[in-house]
C-alpha positions in Angstrom: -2.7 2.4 14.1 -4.1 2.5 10.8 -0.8 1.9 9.1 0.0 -0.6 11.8 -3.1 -2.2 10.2 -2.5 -1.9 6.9 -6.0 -0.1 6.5 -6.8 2.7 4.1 -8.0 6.1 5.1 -11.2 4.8 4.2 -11.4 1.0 5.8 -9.8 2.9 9.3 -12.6 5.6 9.3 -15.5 3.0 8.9 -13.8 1.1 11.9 -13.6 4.0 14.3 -16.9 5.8 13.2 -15.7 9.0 11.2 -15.5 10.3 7.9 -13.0 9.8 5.5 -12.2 14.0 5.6 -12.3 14.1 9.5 -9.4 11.4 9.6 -7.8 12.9 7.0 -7.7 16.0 9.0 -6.6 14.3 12.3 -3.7 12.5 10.5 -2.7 16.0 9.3 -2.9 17.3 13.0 -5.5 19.6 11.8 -7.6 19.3 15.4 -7.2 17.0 18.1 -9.1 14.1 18.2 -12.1 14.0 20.3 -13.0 11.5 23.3 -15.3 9.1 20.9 -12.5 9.2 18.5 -9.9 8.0 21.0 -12.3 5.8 22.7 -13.4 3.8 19.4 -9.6 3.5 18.4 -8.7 1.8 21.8 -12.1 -0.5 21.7 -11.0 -1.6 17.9 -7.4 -1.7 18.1 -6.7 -2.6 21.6 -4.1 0.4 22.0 -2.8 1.3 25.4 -4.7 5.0 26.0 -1.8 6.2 27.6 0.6 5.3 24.3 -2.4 6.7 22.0 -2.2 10.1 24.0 1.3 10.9 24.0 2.6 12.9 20.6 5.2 11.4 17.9 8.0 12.0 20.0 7.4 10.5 23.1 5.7 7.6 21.3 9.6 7.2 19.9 10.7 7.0 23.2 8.5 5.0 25.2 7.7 1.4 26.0 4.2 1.1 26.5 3.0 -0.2 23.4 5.0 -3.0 21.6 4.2 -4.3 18.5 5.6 -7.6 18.3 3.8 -9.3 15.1 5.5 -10.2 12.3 3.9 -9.2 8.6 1.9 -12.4 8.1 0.2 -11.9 11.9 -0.5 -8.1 10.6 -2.2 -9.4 7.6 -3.8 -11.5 9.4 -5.5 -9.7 12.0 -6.2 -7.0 9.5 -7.7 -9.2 7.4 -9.6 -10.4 10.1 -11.2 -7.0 11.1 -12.6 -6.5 8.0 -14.8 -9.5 8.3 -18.6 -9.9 9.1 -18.8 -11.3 12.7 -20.4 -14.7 11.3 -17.2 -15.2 9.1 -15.3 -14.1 12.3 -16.8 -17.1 14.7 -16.4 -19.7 11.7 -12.7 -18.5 11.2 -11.9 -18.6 15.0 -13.6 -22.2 15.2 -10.8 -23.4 12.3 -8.5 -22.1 14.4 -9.6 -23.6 17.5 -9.6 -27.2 15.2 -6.4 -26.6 13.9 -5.0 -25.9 17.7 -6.6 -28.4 19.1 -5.6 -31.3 16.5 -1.9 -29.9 16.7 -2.2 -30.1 20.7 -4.0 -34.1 20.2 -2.9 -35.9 17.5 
């Protein structure tokens, strides 16, 4: 998820409430991650728990999670995340202006 993101070690670990070390150690499969850790990756990233759970392989092989953005949408909703949630309401009412003029011209 973090590379999904486009995040650093750093900007992913503030997200989901670690360290910098302790996700550097669960990227390195040094321990399983624990339930807060799964939890606060679903709540932030949206990610189907059953895809999160399964390993590498059958992540390869499975369907469940689909990411369907292109790179601009990635940067976008990365960018996004990173934002205060006052800058977060004035973006989404731009976007809600820019919609709605499109929609009523």
């Amino acid at each position: 998820m973090r590379k999904i993101n486009k995040l650093n070690q750093n900007e992913f670990s503030n997200i989901i409430g670690v360290s910098q070390g302790t996700l550097s150690e669960l990227e390195t499969d040094k321990y399983a991650p624990s339930l807060e850790i799964i939890l606060a990756i679903k709540t932030n990233f949206g990610v189907d728990l059953e895809w999160l759970l399964l390993d590498g392989t059958e992540k390869e092989h499975t369907k469940l999670f689909v990411t369907r953005l292109d790179n601009s949408e990635i940067d976008l909703i990365s960018n996004f995340r990173k934002l205060n949630a006052r800058d977060k309401r004035e973006i989404t009412e731009i976007m809600k202006l820019k919609i709605n003029h499109y929609n009523n011209p």
